[in-house]
BALOBA-1460 file (C-alpha; in Angstrom, 3 decimals):
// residues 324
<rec num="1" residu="x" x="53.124" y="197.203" z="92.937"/>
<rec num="2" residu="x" x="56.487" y="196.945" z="93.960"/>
<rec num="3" residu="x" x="56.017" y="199.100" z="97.470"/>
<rec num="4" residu="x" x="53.400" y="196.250" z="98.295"/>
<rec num="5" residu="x" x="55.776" y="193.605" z="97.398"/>
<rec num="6" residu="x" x="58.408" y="194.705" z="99.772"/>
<rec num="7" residu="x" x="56.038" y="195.094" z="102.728"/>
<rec num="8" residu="x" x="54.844" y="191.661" z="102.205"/>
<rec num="9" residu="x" x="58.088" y="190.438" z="102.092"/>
<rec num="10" residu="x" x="59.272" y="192.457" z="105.149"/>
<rec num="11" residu="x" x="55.736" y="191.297" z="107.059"/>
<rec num="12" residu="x" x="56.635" y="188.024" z="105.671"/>
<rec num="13" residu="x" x="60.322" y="188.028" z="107.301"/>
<rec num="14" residu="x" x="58.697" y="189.658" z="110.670"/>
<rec num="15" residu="x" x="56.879" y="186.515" z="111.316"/>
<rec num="16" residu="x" x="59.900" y="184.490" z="110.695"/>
<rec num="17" residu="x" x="61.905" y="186.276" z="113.092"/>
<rec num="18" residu="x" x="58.809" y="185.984" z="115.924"/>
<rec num="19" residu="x" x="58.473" y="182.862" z="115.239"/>
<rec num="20" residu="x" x="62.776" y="181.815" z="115.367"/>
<rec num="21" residu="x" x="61.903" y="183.525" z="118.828"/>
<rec num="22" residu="x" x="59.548" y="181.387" z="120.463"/>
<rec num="23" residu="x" x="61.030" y="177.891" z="118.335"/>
<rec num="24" residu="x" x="63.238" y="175.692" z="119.780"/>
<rec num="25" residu="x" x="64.730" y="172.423" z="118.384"/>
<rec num="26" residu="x" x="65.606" y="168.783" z="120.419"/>
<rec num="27" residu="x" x="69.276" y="169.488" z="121.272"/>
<rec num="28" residu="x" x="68.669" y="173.230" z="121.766"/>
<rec num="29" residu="x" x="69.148" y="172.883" z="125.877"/>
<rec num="30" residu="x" x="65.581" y="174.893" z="125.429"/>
<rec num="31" residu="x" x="67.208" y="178.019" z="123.416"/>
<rec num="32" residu="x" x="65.378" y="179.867" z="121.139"/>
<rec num="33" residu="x" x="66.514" y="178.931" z="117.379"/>
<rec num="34" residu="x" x="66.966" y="182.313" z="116.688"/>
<rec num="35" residu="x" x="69.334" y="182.993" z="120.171"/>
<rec num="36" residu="x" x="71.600" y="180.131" z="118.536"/>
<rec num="37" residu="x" x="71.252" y="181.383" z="114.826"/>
<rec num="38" residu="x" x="72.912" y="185.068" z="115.617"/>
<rec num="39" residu="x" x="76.168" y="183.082" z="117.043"/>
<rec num="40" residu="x" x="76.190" y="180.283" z="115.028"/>
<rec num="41" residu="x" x="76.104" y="182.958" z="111.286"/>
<rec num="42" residu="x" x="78.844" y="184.646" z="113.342"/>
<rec num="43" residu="x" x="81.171" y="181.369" z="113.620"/>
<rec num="44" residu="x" x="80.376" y="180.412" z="109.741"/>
<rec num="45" residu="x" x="81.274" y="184.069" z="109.121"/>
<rec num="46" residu="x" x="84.014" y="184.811" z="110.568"/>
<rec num="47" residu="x" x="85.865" y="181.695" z="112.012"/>
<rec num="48" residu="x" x="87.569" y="181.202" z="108.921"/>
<rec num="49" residu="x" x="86.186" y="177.419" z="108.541"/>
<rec num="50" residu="x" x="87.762" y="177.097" z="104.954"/>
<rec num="51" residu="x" x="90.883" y="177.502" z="106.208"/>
<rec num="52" residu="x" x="90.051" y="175.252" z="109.437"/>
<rec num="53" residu="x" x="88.594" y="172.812" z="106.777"/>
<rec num="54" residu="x" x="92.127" y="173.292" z="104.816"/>
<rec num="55" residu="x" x="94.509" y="172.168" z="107.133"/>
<rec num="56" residu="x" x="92.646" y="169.204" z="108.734"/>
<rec num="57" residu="x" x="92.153" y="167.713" z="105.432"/>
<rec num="58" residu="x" x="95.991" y="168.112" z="104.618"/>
<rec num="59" residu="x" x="96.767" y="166.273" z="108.193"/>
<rec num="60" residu="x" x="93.945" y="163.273" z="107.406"/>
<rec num="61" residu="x" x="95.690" y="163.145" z="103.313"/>
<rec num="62" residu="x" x="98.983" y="162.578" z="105.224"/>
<rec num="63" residu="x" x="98.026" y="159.626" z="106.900"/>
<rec num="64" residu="x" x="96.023" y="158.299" z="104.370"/>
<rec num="65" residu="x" x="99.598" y="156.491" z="102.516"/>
<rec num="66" residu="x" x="100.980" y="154.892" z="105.965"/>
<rec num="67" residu="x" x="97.299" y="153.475" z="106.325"/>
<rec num="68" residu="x" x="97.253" y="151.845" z="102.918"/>
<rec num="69" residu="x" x="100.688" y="150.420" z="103.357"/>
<rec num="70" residu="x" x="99.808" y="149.064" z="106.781"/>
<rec num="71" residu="x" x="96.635" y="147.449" z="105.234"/>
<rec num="72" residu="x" x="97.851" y="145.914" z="102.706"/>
<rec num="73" residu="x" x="100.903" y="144.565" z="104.528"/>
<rec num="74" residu="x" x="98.344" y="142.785" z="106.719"/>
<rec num="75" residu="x" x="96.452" y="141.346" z="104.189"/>
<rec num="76" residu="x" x="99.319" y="138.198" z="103.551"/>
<rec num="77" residu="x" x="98.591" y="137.594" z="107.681"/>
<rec num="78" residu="x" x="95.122" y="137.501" z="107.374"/>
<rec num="79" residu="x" x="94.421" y="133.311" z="107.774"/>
<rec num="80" residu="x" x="91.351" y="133.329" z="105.702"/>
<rec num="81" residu="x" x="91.502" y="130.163" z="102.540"/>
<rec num="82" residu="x" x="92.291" y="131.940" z="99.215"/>
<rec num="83" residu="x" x="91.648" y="135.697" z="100.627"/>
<rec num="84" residu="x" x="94.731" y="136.790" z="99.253"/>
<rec num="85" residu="x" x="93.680" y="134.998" z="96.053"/>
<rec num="86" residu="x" x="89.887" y="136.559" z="95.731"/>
<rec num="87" residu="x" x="90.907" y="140.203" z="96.792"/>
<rec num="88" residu="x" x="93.960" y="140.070" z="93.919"/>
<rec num="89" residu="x" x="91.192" y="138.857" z="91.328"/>
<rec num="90" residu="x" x="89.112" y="142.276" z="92.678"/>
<rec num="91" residu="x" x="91.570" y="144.716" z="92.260"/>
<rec num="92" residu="x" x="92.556" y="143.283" z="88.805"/>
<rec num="93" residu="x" x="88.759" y="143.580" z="88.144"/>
<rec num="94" residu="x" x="88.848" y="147.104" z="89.397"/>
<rec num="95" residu="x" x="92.008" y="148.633" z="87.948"/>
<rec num="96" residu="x" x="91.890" y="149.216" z="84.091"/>
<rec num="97" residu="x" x="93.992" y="146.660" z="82.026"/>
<rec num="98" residu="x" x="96.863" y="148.646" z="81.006"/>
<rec num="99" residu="x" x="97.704" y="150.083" z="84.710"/>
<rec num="100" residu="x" x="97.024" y="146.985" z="86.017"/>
<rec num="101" residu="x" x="100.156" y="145.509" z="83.707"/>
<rec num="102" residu="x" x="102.331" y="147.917" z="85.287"/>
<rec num="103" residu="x" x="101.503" y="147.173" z="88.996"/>
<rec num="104" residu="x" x="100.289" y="143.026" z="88.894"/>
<rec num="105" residu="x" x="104.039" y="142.102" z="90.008"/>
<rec num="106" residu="x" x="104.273" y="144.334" z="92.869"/>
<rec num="107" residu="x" x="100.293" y="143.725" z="93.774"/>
<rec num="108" residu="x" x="101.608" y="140.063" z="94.401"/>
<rec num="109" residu="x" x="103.966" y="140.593" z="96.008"/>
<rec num="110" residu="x" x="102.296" y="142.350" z="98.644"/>
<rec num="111" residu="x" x="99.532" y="140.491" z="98.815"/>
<rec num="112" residu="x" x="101.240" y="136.939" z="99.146"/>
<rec num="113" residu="x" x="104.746" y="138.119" z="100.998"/>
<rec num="114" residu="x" x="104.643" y="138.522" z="104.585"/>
<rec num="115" residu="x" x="107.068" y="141.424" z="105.775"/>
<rec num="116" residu="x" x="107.074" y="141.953" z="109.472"/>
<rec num="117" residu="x" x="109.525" y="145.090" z="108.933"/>
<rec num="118" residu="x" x="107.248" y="146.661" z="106.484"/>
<rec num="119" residu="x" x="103.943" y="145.804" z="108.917"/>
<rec num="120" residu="x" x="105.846" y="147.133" z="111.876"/>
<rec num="121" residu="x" x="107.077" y="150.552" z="110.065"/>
<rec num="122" residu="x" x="103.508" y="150.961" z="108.406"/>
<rec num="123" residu="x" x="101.847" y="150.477" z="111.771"/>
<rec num="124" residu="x" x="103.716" y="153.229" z="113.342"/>
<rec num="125" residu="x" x="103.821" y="155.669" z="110.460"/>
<rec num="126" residu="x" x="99.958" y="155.185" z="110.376"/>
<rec num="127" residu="x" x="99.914" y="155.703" z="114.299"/>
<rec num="128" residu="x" x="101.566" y="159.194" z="114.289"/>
<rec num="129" residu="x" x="99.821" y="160.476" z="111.380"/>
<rec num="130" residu="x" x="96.630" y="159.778" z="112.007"/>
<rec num="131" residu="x" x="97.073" y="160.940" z="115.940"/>
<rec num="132" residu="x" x="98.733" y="164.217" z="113.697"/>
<rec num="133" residu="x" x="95.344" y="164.176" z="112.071"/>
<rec num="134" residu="x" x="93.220" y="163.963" z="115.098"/>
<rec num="135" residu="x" x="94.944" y="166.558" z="116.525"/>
<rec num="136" residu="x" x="94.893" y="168.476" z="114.116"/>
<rec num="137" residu="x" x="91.024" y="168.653" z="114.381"/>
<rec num="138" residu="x" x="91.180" y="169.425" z="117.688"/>
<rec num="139" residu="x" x="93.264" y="172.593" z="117.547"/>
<rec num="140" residu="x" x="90.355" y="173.412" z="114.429"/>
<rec num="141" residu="x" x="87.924" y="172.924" z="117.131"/>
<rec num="142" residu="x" x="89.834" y="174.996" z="119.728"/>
<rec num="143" residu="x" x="90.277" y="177.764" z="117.397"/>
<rec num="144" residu="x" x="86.420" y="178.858" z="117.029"/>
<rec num="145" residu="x" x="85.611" y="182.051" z="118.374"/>
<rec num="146" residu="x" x="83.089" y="180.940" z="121.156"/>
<rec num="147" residu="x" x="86.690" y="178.391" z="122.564"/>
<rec num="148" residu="x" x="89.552" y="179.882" z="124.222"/>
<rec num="149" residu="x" x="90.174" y="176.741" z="126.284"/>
<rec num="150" residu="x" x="93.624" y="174.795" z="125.059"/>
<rec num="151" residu="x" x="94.845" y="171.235" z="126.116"/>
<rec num="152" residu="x" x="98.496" y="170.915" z="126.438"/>
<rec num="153" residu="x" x="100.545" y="168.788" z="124.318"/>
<rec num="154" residu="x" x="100.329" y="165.480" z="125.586"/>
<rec num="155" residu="x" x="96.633" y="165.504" z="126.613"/>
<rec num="156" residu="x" x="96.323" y="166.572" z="123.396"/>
<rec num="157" residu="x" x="98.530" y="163.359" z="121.838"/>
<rec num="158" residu="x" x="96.613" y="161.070" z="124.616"/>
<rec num="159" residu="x" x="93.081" y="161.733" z="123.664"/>
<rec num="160" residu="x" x="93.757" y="162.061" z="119.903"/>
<rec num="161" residu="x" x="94.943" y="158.111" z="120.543"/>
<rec num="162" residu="x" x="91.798" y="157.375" z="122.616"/>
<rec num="163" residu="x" x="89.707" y="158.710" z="119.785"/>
<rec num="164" residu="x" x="91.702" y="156.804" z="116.860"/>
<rec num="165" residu="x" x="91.077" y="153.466" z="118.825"/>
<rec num="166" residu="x" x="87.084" y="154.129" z="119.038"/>
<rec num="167" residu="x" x="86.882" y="155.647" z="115.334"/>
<rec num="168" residu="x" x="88.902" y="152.831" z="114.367"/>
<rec num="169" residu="x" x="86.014" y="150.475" z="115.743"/>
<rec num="170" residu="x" x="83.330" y="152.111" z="114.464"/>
<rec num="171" residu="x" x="84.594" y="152.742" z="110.910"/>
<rec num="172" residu="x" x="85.951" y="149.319" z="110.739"/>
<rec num="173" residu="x" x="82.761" y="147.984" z="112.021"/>
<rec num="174" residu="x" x="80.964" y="150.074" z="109.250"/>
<rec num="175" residu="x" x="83.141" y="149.127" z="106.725"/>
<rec num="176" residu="x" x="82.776" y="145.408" z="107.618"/>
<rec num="177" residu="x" x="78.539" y="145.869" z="107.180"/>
<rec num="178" residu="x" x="78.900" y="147.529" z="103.756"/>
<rec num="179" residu="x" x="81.474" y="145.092" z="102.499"/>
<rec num="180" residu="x" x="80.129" y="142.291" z="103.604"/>
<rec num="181" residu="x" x="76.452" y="142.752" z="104.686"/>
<rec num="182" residu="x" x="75.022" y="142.540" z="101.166"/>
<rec num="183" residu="x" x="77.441" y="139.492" z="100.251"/>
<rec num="184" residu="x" x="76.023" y="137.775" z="103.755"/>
<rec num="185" residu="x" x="72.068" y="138.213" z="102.480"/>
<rec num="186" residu="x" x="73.175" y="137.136" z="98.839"/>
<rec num="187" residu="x" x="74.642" y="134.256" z="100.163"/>
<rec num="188" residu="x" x="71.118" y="133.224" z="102.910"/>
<rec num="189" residu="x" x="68.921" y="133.670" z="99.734"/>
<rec num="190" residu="x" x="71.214" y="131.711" z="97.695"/>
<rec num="191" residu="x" x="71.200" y="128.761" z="100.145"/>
<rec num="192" residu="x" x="67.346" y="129.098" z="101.077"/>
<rec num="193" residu="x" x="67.597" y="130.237" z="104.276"/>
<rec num="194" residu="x" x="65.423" y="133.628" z="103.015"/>
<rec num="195" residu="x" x="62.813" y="133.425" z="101.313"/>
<rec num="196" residu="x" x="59.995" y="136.207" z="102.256"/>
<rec num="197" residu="x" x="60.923" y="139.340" z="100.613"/>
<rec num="198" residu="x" x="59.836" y="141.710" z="103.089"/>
<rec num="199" residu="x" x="62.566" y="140.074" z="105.586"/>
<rec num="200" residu="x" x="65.011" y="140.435" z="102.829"/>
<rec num="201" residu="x" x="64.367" y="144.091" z="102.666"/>
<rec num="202" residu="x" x="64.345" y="144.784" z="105.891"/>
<rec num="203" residu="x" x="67.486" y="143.302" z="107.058"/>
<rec num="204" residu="x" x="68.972" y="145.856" z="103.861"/>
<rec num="205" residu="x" x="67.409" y="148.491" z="105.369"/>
<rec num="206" residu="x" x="68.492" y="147.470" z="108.849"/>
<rec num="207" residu="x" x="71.885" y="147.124" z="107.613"/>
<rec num="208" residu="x" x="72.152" y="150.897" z="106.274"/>
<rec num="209" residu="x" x="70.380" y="151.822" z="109.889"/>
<rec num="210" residu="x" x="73.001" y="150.320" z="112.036"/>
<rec num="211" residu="x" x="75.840" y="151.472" z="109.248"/>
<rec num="212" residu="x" x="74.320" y="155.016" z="109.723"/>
<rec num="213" residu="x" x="74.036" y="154.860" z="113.565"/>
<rec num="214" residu="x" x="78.345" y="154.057" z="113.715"/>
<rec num="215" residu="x" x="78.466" y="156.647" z="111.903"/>
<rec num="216" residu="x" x="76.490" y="159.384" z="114.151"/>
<rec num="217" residu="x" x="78.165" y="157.439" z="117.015"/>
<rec num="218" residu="x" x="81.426" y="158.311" z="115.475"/>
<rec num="219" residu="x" x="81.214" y="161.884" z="115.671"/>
<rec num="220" residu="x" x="79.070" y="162.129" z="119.185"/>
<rec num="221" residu="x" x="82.332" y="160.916" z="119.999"/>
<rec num="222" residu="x" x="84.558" y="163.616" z="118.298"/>
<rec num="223" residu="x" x="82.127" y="166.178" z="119.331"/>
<rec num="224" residu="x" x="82.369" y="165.071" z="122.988"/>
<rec num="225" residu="x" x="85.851" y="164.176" z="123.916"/>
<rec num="226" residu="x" x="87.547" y="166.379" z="121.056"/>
<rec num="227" residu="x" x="86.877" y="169.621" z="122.172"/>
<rec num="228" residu="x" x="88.764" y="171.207" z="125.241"/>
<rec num="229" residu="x" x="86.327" y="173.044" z="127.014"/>
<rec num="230" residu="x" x="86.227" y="172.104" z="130.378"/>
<rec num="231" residu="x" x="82.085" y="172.095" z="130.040"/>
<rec num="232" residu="x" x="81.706" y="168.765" z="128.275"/>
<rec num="233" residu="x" x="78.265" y="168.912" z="125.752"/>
<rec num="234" residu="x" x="75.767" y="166.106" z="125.672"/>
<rec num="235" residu="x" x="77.005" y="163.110" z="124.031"/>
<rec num="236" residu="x" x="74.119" y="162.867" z="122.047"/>
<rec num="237" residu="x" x="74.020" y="166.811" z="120.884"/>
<rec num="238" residu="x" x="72.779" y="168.966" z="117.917"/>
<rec num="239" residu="x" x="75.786" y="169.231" z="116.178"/>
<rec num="240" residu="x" x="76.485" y="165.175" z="116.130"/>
<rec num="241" residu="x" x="72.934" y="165.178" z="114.589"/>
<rec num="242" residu="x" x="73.516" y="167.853" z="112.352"/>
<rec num="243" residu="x" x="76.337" y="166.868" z="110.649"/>
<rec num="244" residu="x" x="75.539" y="163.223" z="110.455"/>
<rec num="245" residu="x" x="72.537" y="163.966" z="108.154"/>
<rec num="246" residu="x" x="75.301" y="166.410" z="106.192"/>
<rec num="247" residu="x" x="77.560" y="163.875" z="105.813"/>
<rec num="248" residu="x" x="75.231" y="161.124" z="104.698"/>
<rec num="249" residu="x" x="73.252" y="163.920" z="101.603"/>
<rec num="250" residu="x" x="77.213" y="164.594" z="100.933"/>
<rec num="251" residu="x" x="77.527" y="160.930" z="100.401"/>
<rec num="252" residu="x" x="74.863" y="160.355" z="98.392"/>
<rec num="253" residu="x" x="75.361" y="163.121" z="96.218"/>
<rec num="254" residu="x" x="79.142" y="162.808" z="95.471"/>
<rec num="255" residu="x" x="78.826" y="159.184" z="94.412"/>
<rec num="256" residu="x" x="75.615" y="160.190" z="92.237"/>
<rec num="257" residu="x" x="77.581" y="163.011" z="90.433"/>
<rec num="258" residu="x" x="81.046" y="160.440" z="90.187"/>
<rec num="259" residu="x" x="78.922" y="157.954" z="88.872"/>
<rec num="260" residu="x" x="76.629" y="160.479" z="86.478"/>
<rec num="261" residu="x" x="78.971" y="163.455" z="85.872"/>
<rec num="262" residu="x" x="82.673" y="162.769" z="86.601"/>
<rec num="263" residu="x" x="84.874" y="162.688" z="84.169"/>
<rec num="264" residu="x" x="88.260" y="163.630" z="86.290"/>
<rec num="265" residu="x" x="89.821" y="160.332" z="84.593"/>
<rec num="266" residu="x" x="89.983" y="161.440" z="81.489"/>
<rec num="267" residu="x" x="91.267" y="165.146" z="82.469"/>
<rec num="268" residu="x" x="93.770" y="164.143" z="84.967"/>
<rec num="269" residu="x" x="94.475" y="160.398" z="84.759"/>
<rec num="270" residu="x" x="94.884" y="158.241" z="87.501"/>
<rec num="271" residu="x" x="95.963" y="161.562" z="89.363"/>
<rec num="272" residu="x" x="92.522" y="162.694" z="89.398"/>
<rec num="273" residu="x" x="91.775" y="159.660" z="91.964"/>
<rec num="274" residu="x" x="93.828" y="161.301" z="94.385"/>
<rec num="275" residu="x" x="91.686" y="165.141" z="93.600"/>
<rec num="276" residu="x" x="88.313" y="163.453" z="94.284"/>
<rec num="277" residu="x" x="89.040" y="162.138" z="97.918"/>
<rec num="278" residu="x" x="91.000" y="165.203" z="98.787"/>
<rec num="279" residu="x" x="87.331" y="166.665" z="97.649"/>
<rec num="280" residu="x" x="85.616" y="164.223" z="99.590"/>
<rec num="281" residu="x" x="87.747" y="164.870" z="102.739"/>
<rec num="282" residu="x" x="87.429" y="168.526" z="102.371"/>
<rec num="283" residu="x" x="83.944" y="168.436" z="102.673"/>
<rec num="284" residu="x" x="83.465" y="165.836" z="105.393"/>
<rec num="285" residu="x" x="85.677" y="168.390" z="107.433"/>
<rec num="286" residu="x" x="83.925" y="171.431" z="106.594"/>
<rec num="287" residu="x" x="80.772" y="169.785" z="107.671"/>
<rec num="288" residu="x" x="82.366" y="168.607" z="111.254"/>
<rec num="289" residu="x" x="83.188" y="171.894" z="111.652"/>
<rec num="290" residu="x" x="79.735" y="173.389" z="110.881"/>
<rec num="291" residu="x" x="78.487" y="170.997" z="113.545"/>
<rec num="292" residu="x" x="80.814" y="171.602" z="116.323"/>
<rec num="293" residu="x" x="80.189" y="175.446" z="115.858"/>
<rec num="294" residu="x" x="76.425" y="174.850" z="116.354"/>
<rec num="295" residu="x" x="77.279" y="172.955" z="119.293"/>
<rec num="296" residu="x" x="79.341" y="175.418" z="120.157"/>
<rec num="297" residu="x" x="76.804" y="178.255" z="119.466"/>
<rec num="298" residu="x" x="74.052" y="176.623" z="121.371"/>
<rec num="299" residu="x" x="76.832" y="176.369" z="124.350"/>
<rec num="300" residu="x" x="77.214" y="180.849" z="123.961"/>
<rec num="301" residu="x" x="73.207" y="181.474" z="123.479"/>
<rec num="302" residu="x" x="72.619" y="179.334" z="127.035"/>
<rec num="303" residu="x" x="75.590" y="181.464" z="128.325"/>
<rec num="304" residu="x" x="74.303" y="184.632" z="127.725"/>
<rec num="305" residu="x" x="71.128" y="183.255" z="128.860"/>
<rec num="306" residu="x" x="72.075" y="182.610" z="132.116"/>
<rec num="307" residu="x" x="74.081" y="185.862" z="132.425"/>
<rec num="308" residu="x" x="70.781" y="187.867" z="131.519"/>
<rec num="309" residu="x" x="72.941" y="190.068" z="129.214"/>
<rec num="310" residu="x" x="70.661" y="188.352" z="126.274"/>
<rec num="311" residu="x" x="67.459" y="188.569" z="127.334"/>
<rec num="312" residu="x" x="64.655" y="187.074" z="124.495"/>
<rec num="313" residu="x" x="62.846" y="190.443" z="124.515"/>
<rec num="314" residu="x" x="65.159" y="193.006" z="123.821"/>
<rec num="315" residu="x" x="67.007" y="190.970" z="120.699"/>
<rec num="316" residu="x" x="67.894" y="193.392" z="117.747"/>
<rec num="317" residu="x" x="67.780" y="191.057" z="114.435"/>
<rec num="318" residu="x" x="71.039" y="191.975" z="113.037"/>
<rec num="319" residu="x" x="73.121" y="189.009" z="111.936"/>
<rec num="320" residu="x" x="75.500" y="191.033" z="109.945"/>
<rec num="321" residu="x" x="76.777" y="192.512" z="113.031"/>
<rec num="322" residu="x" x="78.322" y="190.754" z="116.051"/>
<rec num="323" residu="x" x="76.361" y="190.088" z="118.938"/>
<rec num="324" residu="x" x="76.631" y="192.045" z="122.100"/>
């Protein structure tokens, strides 16, 4: 019973492996899924992506402060009728009572006092950090073992900029839909202007489309100008796709499990705040990585395509062992 068990299973995992043979997937430049699945197991393997992971999420928590302190000194310029007013009633509705005792002064303060040093300082302590950041996850890209390209320092520093200006876009346009986008349909049923309930629903659904195509824009653009191989991938590639639908499941589940499960707040205070988007940032990089290294792995199987030195018939199915 159990000898026939294994040969099924082994006759079971043949016709997987024919079948990864003759498969190919949009994105795949025409390779064989199982050409790209022997290098891409190698670069989860052994390119040390925790680590990678590691240090771009330290760079992104460093410029996560000079952000918030460039934000909020904005908000007293913003020349919107009671804005400052309605966003200090929010927080106060977000914050528990007794912390928000502690900080209501100085949350006043900076919402209604305009300080042009503090704006200016913020701005550029922002600037470098988050170019820091950026640049960090280049030299994470650069560091996979199918790259051995490297940009010097200041094309590193100039693209890093390009790339915070068009993430800055995006993001902010994405923020602005999911802020704002339900409040905007609230407000057209309120006031009559919608009434059939099917257009209701699909200008929500179109709202989380267009939210979720910044977002897949957003890293077809880290994914393209990022990396410093002097081969540039398709803009619209594998890995952009990949890691999209990675990030959005991520998403969804970490706010279900906050929402169902967490109970950080009552383990580590207000501390624990801080431990959950370190978390969250953690992941988000792992999973760029995990898409630029099937990018990148798609990039070695059409290599070694062209090269003949990996022809599709005489593939050994070994992915505990290196490819030659």
């Amino acid at each position: 019973m159990h000898g026939s068990t294994v040969r099924k299973l082994i006759f079971i995992w043949g016709r997987i492996l024919r079948k990864a043979k003759r498969v190919t997937f949009p994105g795949f430049d025409g390779m064989p899924l199982y050409n790209v699945m022997v290098f891409f197991w190698r670069s989860i393997v052994d390119g040390s992506l925790t680590t990678r992971a590691s240090a771009i999420t330290f760079s992104f928590f460093m410029a996560l402060f000079p952000a918030i302190i460039f934000l909020f000194t904005l908000i007293p310029y913003i020349p919107i009728e009671n804005f400052q007013n309605e966003l200090f009633l929010l927080i106060k509705d977000m914050v528990p009572a007794t912390a928000f005792l502690a900080i209501e002064e100085t949350v006043k303060d900076i919402l209604t006092q305009q300080r042009g040093d503090l704006l200016s300082l913020g701005f550029f302590m922002a600037l470098i950090f988050s170019t820091n950041g950026l640049a960090s996850m280049m030299s994470a890209f650069d560091a996979s073992l199918h790259t051995f390209e490297r940009r010097t320092w200041l094309s590193q520093r100039l693209i890093a900029l390009l790339l915070l200006v068009i993430l800055s876009v995006l993001i902010t346009l994405a923020i602005g839909l999911i802020t704002f986008g339900q409040h905007i349909i609230n407000y057209m049923v309120a006031n009559g202007y919608l009434r059939d309930h099917f257009t209701i629903y699909t200008l929500t659904v179109g709202k989380w489309l267009v939210i979720l195509f910044l977002f897949f824009m957003a890293n077809s653009f880290l994914y393209y100008l990022a990396p410093a191989k002097k081969t540039k991938w398709r803009f619209i590639s594998a890995g952009s796709t990949f890691s999209t639908f990675l990030c959005v499941i991520t998403f969804i589940g970490f706010s279900y499990y906050i929402n169902r499960f967490g109970q950080y707040n009552k383990l580590y205070g207000s501390i624990g705040t801080l431990l959950v988007i370190m978390l969250l940032m953690y992941l988000l990089s792992l999973i760029l990585l995990v898409g630029f290294e099937l990018n990148a792995s798609i990039n070695e199987a059409i290599k070694h395509s062209q090269r003949e030195t990996f022809p599709h018939k005489r593939i050994k199915f070994n992915l505990f062992s290196h490819p030659e």
